[in-house]
N, C-alpha and C positions, 0 to 999 in steps of 0.2 A: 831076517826080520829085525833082530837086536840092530844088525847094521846100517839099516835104513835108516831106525829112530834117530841113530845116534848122528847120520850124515843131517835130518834133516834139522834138527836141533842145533847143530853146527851151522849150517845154512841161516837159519831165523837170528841166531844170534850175527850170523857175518853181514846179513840185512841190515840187521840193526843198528849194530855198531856202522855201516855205512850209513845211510842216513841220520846217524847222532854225529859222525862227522862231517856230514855236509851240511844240516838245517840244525844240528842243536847249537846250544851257548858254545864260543868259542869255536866255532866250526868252521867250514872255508867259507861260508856266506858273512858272516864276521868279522873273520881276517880280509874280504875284500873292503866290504863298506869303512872300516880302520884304516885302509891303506888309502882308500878313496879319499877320506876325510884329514890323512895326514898330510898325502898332496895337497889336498885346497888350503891346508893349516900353512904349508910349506911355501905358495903360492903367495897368500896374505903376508908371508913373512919377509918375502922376498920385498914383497910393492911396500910395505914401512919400512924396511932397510932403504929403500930407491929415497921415497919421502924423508927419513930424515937426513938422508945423505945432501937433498935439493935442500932441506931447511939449513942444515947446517951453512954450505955453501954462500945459502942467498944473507944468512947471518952472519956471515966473512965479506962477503960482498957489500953490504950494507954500514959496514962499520971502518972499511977500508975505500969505498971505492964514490967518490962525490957528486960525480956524474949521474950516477946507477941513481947514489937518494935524491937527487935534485927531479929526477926522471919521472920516479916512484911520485915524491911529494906532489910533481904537477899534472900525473897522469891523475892520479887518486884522491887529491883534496882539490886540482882545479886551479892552482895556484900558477901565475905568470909572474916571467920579465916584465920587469918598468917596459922592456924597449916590442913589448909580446901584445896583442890584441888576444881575443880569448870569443870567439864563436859559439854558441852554445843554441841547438835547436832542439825544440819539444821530442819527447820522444811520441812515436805513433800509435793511437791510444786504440787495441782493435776489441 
């Protein structure tokens, strides 16, 4: 009879303590959503490493390269050659 108690008291607490490590603080439901969120951290990290690698580049490009801002200036401000016609139609209003 003593044996039982003692087996099933050992059981309740072995219960326990499993469920306090799977659902409580700190527990394998925690450490996954932590690992979830450090890849997406890790991900975001990556793509502003990408961007400022493109910024960097296009700020070397820009400062070195005459064609590229001649390009830039007349794609973006509209700006022509004397020897350039310059077409411009509505955009379509829906």
């Amino acid at each position: 009879m003593r044996l039982d108690v003692v087996t099933l008291i050992f059981a309740v607490l072995f219960v326990g303590l499993g469920i306090d490590a799977i659902w409580g603080s700190s527990g394998l439901l925690d450490l996954l959503l932590l690992r979830q969120h450090s890849n997406a951290l890790a991900a975001e990290r990556d793509k502003l490493l990408q961007e400022n690698r493109d910024l960097l580049s296009r700020i070397a490009r820009l400062k070195s390269d005459d064609d590229y801002l001649q390009q830039l200036i007349r794609q973006d401000l509209g700006y022509a050659r004397p020897d350039e016609f310059v077409y411009r139609f509505p955009k379509e209003s829906r």
